[in-house]
C-alpha positions as CSV (number, residue, x, y, z in Angstrom):
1,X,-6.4,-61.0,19.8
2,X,-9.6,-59.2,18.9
3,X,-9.7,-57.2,22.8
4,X,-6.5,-55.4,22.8
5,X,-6.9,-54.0,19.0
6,X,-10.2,-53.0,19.9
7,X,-9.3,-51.4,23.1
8,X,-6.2,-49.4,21.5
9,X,-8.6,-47.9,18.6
10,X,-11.4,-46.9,21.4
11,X,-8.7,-45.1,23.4
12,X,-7.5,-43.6,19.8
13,X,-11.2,-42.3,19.1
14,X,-11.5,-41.4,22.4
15,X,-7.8,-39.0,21.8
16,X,-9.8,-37.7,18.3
17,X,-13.0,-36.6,20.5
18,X,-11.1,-34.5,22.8
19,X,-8.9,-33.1,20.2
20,X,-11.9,-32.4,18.0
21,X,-13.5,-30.7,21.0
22,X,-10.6,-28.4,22.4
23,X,-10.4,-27.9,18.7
24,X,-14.2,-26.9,18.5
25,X,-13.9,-24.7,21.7
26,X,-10.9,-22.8,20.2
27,X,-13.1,-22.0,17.2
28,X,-15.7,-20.6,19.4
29,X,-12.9,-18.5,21.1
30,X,-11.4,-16.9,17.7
31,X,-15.1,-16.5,16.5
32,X,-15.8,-14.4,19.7
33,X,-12.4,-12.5,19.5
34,X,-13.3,-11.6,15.4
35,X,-16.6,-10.9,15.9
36,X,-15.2,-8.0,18.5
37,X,-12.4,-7.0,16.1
38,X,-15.2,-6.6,13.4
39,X,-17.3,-4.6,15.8
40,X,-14.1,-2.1,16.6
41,X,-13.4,-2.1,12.8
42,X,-17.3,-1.1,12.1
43,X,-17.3,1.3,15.0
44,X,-13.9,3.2,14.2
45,X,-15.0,3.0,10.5
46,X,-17.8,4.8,11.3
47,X,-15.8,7.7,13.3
48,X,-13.2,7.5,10.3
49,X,-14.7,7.1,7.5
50,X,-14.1,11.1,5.9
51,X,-10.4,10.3,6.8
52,X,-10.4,6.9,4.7
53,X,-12.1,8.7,1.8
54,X,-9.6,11.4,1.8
55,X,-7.0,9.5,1.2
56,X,-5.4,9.5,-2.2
57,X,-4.8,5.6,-2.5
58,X,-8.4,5.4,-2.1
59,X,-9.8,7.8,-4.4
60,X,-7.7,6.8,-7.1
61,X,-9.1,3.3,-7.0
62,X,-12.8,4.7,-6.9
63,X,-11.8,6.4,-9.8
């Protein structure tokens, strides 16, 4: 009685592991694809940043 229970939850952890790790490696993935978005942000930010200023939604909130 005991072997086939404990079989079918070691096949179950063994299920969670991979999902946990696909799960991990598509983390990694969107971290990678942010951190790039970021950098694009930053960079065009930079380029644009007296067109952002000009505009009025903007100013009124510094203000």
């Amino acid at each position: 009685m005991k072997s086939p229970g404990y079989k079918k939850s070691w096949k179950t952890q063994n299920q969670y592991q991979l999902a946990y790790r696909r799960r991990m490696v598509d983390i990694r993935h969107i971290k990678q694809r942010y951190i790039k978005i970021v950098l694009i942000m930053v960079i065009l930010g930079h380029t644009n940043f007296h067109f952002i200023t000009d505009l009025p939604l903007l100013s009124d909130t510094k203000e």
